[in-house]
C-alpha positions in Angstrom: -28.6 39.4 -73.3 -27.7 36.8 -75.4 -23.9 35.0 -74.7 -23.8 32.7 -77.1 -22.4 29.8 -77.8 -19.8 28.6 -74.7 -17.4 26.1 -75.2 -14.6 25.1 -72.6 -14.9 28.7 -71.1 -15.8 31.1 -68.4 -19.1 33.0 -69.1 -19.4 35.9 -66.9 -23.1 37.2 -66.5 -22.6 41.0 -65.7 -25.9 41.8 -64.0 -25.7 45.3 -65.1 -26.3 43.9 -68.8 -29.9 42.9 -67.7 -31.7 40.8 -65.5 -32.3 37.8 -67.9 -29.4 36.6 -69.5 -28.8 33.5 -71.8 -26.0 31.1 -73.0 -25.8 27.6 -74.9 -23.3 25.0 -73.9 -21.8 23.6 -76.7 -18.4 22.2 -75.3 -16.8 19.7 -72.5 -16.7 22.4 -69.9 -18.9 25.6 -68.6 -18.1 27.7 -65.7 -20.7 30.3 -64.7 -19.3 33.3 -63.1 -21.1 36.7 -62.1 -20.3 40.2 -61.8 -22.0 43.5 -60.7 -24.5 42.5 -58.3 -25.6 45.9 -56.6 -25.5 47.2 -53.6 -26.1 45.8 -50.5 -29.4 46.2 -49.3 -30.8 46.1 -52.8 -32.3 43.1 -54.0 -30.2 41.7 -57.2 -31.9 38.9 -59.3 -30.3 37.6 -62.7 -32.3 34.8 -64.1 -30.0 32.4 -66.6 -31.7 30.4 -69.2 -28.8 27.6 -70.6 -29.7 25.8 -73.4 -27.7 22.0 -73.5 -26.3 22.8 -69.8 -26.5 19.1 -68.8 -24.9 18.1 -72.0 -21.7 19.1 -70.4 -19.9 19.6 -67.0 -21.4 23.5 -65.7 -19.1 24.6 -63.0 -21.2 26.9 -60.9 -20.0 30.0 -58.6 -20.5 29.5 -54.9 -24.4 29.9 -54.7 -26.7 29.1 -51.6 -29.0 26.6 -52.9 -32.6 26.9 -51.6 -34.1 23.1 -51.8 -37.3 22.4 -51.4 -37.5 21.8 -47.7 -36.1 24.9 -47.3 -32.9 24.3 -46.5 -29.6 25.2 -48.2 -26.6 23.4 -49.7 -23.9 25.1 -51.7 -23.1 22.2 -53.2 -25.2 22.1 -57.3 -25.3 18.0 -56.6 -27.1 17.9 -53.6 -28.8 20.6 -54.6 -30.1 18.6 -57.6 -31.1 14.9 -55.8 -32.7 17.0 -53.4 -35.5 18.0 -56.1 -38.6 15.9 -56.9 -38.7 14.9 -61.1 -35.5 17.7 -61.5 -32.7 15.4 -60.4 -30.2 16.9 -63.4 -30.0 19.6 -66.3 -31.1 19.0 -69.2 -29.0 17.7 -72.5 -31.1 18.3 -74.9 -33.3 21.6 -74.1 -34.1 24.4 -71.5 -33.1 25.1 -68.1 -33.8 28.5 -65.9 -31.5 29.4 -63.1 -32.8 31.9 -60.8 -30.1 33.4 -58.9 -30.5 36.2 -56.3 -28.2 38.2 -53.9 -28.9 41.0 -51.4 -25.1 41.4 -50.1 -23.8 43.0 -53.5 -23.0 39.2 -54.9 -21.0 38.3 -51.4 -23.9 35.6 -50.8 -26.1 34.4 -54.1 -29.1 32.1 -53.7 -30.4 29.9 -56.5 -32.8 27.4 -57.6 -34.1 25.8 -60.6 -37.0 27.6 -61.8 
């Protein structure tokens, strides 16, 4: 599902309106939100595909960040210097956000894909 241009807003992605969801950032500020995760005890997984999200300030929910040592931050900045050759998103193109939860949304894991 395509939502479109985001400027200065909220963009929920429902995960009920499909596992691959998209968005462009075309303004000062984006905040990510999500809704819907299912159940717990089944495995949830929305992947996000921004176009332009480094362009702007993306406000992130609170997500579990898996880094490449295998330990976890929630904090997207840490998150990001902890990569190797991925230290930012992208101004000008593509980025894929793989987030996952198996406690109905309570705790959602991510990572840069």
């Amino acid at each position: 599902m395509d939502k479109g241009n985001i400027s200065n807003a909220t963009v929920t992605f429902d995960y009920s309106a499909g596992s691959v969801q998209t968005w462009t950032s075309t303004g000062s500020t984006v905040t990510i939100a999500t809704s819907n995760w299912p159940p717990t005890g089944n495995l949830g997984v929305l992947l996000l595909i921004g176009t332009n999200a480094g362009a702007y300030t993306l406000t992130m929910p609170t997500v579990t960040w898996l880094k490449p040592d295998g330990t976890t931050t929630t904090t997207f900045a840490t998150y990001l210097a902890a990569n190797t050759g991925r230290t930012a998103l992208q101004s000008s193109g593509v980025d894929q956000i793989l987030l996952w939860s198996r406690d109905a949304g309570t705790t959602i894991y991510g990572k840069l894909v």
